[in-house]
N, C-alpha and C positions, 0 to 999 in steps of 0.2 A: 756581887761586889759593886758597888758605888763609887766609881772614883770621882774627885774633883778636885780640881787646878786654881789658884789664883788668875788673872788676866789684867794688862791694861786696858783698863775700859777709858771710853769715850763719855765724856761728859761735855753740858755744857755749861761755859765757863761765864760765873758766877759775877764777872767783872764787868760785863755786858748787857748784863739784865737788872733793872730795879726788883723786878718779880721774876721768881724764875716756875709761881704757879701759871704763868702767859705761855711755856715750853711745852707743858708734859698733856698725854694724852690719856683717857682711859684707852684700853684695849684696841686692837682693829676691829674684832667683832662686837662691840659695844658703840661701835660709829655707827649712830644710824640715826635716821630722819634727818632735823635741821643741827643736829651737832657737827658735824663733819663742816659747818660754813660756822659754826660757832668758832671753832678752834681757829678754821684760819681767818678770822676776825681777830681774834684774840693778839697773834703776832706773828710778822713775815715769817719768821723762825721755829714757829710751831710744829711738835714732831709728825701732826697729822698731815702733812705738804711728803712727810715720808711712807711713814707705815697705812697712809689712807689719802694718796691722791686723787685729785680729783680725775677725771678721764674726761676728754673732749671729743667731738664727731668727727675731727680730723686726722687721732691719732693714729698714727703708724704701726709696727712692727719694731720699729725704730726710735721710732719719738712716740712715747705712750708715757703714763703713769709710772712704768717701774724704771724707766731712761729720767726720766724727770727726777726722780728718787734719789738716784744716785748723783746725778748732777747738784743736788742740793744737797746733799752730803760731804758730796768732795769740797763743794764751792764753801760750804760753812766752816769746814777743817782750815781752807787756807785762808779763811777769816777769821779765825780765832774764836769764830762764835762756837767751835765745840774745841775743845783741848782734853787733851791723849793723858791721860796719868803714868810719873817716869816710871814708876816699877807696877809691879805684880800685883792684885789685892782681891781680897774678896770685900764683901761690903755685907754690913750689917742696917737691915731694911725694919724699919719698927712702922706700924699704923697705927693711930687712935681713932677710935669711928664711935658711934652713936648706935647702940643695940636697937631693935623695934620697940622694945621696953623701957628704952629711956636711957637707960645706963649706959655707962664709957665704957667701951674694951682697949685692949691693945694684942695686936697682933706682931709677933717676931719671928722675921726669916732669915734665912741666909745668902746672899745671890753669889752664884759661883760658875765655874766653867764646871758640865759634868759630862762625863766621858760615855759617847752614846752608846745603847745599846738595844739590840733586838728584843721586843714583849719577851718571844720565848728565851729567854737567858733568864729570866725572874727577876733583875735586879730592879727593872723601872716596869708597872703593869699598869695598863688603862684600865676606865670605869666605864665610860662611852664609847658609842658608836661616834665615826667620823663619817662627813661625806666629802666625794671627791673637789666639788668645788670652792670650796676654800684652799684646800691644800695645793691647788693649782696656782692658786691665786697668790700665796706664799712664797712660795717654789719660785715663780717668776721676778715676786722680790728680791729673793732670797741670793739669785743668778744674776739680777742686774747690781747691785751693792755688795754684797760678799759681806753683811753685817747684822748682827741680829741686834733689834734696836727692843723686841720684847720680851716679856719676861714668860715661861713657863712655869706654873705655880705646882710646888709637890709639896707633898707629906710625907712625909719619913716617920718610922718606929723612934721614940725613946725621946728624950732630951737633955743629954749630958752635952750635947753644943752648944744650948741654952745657957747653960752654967758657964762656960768658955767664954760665951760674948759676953755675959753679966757687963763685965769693968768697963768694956767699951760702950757698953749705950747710959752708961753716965756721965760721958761728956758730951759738949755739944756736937748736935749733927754739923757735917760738913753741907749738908741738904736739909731744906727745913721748909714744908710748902703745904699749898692745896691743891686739889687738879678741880677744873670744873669738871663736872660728867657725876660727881656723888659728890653731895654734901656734907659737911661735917666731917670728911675724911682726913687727917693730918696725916702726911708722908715724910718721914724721915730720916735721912740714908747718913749711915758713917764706912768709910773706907778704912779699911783694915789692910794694913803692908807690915804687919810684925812674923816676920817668918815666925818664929816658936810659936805665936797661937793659929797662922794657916796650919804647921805642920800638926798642933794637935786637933785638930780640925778636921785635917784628911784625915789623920788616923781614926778618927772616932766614925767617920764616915763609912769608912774603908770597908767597913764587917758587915753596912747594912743590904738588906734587900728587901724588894717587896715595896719600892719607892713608887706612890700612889699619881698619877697628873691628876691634880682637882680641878685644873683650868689650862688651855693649852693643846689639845690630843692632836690639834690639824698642826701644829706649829713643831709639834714632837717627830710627826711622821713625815711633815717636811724636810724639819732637821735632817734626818735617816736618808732621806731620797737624795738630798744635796749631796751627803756624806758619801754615800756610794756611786753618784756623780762624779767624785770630788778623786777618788778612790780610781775609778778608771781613767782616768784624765791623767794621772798621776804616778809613773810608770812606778817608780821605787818611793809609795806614802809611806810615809812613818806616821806612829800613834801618836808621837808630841803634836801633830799637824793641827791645826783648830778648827780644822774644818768634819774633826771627827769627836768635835763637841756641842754641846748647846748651855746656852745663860740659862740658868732657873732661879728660882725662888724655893729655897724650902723651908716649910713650915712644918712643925713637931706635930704629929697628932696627938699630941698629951696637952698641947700650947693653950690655955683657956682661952683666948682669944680668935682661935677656929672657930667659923661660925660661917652656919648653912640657910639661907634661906629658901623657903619654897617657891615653886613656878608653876603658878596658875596657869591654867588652860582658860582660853577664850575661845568662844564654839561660835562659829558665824555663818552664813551662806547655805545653811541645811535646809532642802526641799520640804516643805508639806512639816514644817518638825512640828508640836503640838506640845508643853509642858505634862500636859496628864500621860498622854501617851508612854511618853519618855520615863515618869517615873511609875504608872504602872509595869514595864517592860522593865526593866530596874529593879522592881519586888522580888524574881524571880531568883537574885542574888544577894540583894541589901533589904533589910530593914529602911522604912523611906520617913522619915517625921519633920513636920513645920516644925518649924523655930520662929520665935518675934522677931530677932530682926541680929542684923550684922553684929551685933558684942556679942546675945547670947550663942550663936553659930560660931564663933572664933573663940569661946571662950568654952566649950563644951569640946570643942576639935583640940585644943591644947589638954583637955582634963585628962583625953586617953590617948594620948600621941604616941606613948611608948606600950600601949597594952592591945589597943584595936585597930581597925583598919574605917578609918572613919573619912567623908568625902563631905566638902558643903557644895550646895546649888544655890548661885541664885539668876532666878529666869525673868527679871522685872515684875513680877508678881508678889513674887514671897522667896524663903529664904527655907533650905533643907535639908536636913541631915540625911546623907546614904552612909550607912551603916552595916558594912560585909556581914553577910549570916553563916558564911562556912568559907577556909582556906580551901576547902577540896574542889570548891568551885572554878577553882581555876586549872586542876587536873588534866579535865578533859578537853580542854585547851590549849593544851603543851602538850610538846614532845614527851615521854619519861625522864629522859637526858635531862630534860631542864632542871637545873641546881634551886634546890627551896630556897637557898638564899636570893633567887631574884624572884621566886614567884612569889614572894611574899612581902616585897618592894609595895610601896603603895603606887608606885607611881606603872610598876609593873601590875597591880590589879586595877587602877583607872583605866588604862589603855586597853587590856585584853578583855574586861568585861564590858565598860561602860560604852568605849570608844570603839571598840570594834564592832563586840558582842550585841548591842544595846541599839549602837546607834549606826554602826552599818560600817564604820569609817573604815577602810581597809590601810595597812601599813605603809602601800605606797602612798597614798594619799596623805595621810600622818605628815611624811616625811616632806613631800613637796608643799605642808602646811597649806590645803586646798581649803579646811575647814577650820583650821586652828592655828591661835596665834598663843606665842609665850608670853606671859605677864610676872615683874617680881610683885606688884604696889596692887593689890587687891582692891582699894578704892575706886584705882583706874580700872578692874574689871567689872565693877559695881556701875560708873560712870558711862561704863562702854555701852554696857548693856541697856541703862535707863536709855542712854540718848538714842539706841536703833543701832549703833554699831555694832552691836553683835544678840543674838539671840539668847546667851545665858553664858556663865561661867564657872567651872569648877573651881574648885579651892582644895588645898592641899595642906596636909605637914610636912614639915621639912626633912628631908633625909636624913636619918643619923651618918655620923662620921663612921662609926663600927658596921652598920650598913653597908658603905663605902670600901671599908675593908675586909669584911666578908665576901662580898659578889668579886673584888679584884683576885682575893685570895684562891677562890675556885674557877678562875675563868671566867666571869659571867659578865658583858657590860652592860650596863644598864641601857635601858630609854634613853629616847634622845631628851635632853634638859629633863634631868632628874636631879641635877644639885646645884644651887648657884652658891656659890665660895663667894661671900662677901666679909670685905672690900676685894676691891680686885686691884692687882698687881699693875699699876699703870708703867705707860711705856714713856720714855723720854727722861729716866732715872739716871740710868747707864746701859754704852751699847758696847756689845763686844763683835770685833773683828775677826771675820771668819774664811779669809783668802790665804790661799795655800803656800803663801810667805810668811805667815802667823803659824807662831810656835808657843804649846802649852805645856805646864806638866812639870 
C-alpha cells in the first residue's frame, strides 16, 4: 500500500525574486565540477548554499557545511525569502524538455508526503545498488535541518491520477522557470489544496505497490535511517509524525514523457592496454566490426535496441561494433540464483564480460571508478578520447522502463548507473518539514 499526505511545503516567495530560475538547483549528486560556484554565483539565496555547501579547512563538528545549512534556512524563513503555504497541498509538477531527437516532451508528476516504508514490504522497490558514502552525507543534512529540500523521483503502475490533475495543469503554474544545470528544461509547479481531488488522490494511490525509485535510492535509505532515528528519540511516535515520510515525485510509468538516457562508460588509466588486443579478447563473446564513423555506429545501435545486445567503441582510431554472440555467455559467470531478467541487462553484460571478463577490471575497482568515468553526452566521450583524456569509450542503449520493472519486480538491482531518468527532479521547487512537531496525514 502507498500512502500519501498533502503537506505545507516551503517555498520561496515569488515577491522577492525577479527570476526565481537564480533559486533552484539540479540535484546534489548532479553538483559537480564548477557548477556548485555556478549556483552560488547565480544568488546569495541559492538552494545549493543548502543541499551542496561548500565545506572549508576550518570546519568543525560544529560549524561545518550542514550547521551552515540550517542557519540559512532558519535565517531565510525569518526573512521571508522562503514562506510556508497556510494549508496542506500536494503540487502538480509538469517538465517540457527537448528529446535527443529533436522533439518536445512533457513530463507529469505528483509531489506529495509518502508514508515510508521498508524494500521488503513491496510497496516502494529499488533498481540500484547505493553506496554508503552519500547516504552519510544526507543523513548529516538531514540531522542538522530536519527538512527535505529534494525530490525522490518514482514511478508508479497505471495513470488514472493523470486524469485527476488533468483540470489543474490548465491553468497557470504558480511556478514557471528554468534551472541552469539542463538546458531547454521548463519546470512548472501548481499547488493543489482542494481536499476532494487530494482525497481522490490518496485513494487512487492507496491500492498501489511496487513503486519504482528511478532517482533517489541514497536519499530513500536516508529517509528510513532518520525515520528510525526519529522513532527511538521519540518515546510514544505516532504515524501522523513527518518524520515517518519522505517528499517524492511520482511519475506514471505509462507517462510518454518518461524518458531514459544511456551512460557511457569512459575507460582511462589501463596499463599496457592495446586496441587490437582488447578486441581480439572480445571475439571470444561478440561479433567485433568497423563502422565509418559516429552516425553509422549510433544509428545501427538504435536499429536493434529492442532485439540485440549491441555495444559501440570508439578507441581514437576508429569506431566498433561489439555485437553479443550467445546470452549463455554470461552463464558461467553468475551465480545460478542470478534472475535472467538482469543478465540480460546490457549494462549487466558490458560490465561482466567486457569490463571484467576482457579487460581485468574487477567490481571493486568499478565501484571506487579507478578506471572509469560515467558520461550521459557521447560527443564528450568522443572529445575525451581524441584529446588523451581517456583511452576509448563504450556506448550504450538506453535502459528500457519494462527493464526497470522486471529486475525491481524479482529482486534484482541493477549496475551501478544503468538508467539516467532525464530531466531530473531539481531541488529548490518545495521543501517539506520533517521535525517531530510536524504532523501528516
Amino acid at each position: 500500500m502507498a500512502k500519501i499526505a498533502p503537506f505545507r511545503g516551503v517555498r520561496y516567495n515569488p515577491q522577492r525574486f525577479e527570476k526565481l530560475d537564480l533559486t533552484v538547483s539540479l540535484p546534489y549528486d548532479r553538483i559537480k565540477g564548477d557548477l556548485q560556484e555556478k549556483y552560488y554565483q547565480l544568488d546569495e539565496h541559492n538552494i545549493v548554499r543548502i543541499i551542496k555547501g561548500k565545506a572549508f579547512p576550518g570546519d568543525t563538528e560544529t560549524d561545518n557545511q550542514y550547521a551552515r545549512a540550517r542557519d540559512f534556512y532558519e535565517e531565510w524563513l525569518k526573512q521571508g525569502i522562503l514562506i510556508r503555504n497556510p494549508q496542506p497541498a500536494i503540487y502538480a509538477y509538469s517538465q517540457e524538455f527537448r528529446l535527443p531527437s529533436g522533439e518536445f516532451a512533457t513530463r507529469k508528476a505528483l509531489i506529495a508526503a509518502l508514508y515510508l516504508t521498508d524494500y521488503e514490504e513491496g510497496a516502494v522497490l529499488p533498481h540500484e545498488q547505493t553506496l554508503s558514502g552519500p547516504k552519510i552525507d544526507r543523513l548529516n543534512l538531514l540531522r542538522a535541518t530536519t527538512v527535505n529540500f529534494g525530490l525522490i523521483f518514482m514511478v508508479y503502475p497505471g495513470d488514472k491520477i493523470g486524469e485527476i490533475l488533468a483540470p489543474h495543469l490548465n491553468r497557470q503554474p504558480d511556478i514557471d522557470l528554468y534551472a541552469v544545470g539542463e538546458t531547454e528544461v521548463r519546470h512548472a509547479l501548481r499547488v493543489i489544496d482542494a481536499p476532494q481531488t487530494i482525497a481522490a488522490i490518496q485513494a487512487e494511490m492507496e491500492s498501489k505497490r511496487n513503486l519504482i525509485i528511478a532517482d533517489g535510492h541514497h536519499r530513500y535509505e536516508t529517509a528510513l535511517a532518520y525515520r528510525d532515528e526519529m522513532r527511538q528519540k521519540t518515546a510514544a511516535w505516532e504515524p501522523d509524525m513527518a518524520f515517518n515520510y519522505r517528499m517524492v515525485g511520482l511519475v506514471s510509468m505509462d507517462d510518454p514523457g518518461l524518458t531514459i538516457l544511456p551512460t557511457h562508460r569512459l575507460m582511462h588509466s589501463l596499463p599496457n592496454w592495446k586496441a587490437e588486443e582488447f578486441l581480439a579478447k572480445a571475439g571470444e563473446f561478440f561479433e567485433v566490426s568497423p563502422v565509418e564513423g559516429k552516425d553509422e555506429l549510433f544509428s545501427q545501435m538504435a536499429l536493434v535496441a529492442a532485439k540485440e545486445h549491441l555495444f559501440g567503441l570508439f578507441d581514437g582510431q576508429g569506431y566498433h561494433l561489439l555485437r553479443l554472440k550467445d546470452e549463455g555467455g554470461m552463464d558461467c559467470f553468475l551465480e545460478a540464483s542470478q534472475a535472467r531478467e538482469w543478465k540480460t541487462l546490457d549494462v549487466s553484460i558490458l560490465h561482466k564480460l567486457l569490463i571484467e571478463k576482457v579487460l581485468g577490471i574487477d567490481r571493486e575497482k568499478v565501484k571506487r571508478q579507478e578506471n572509469i568515468n560515467y558520461i550521459r553526452d557521447a560527443e564528450e566521450g568522443i572529445e575525451a578520447v581524441k584529446s588523451g583524456q581517456a583511452q576509448f569509450v563504450f556506448f550504450l542503449n538506453p535502459t528500457k522502463i519494462g527493464q526497470v520493472r522486471a529486475c525491481s519486480g524479482v529482486g534484482e538491482k541493477m549496475p551501478q548507473k544503468s538508467t539516467d531518468f532525464y530531466p531530473k527532479m531539481i531541488s529548490g521547487l518545495v521543501m517539506m518539514p520533517v521535525g517531530k512537531e510536524e504532523r501528516l496525514g
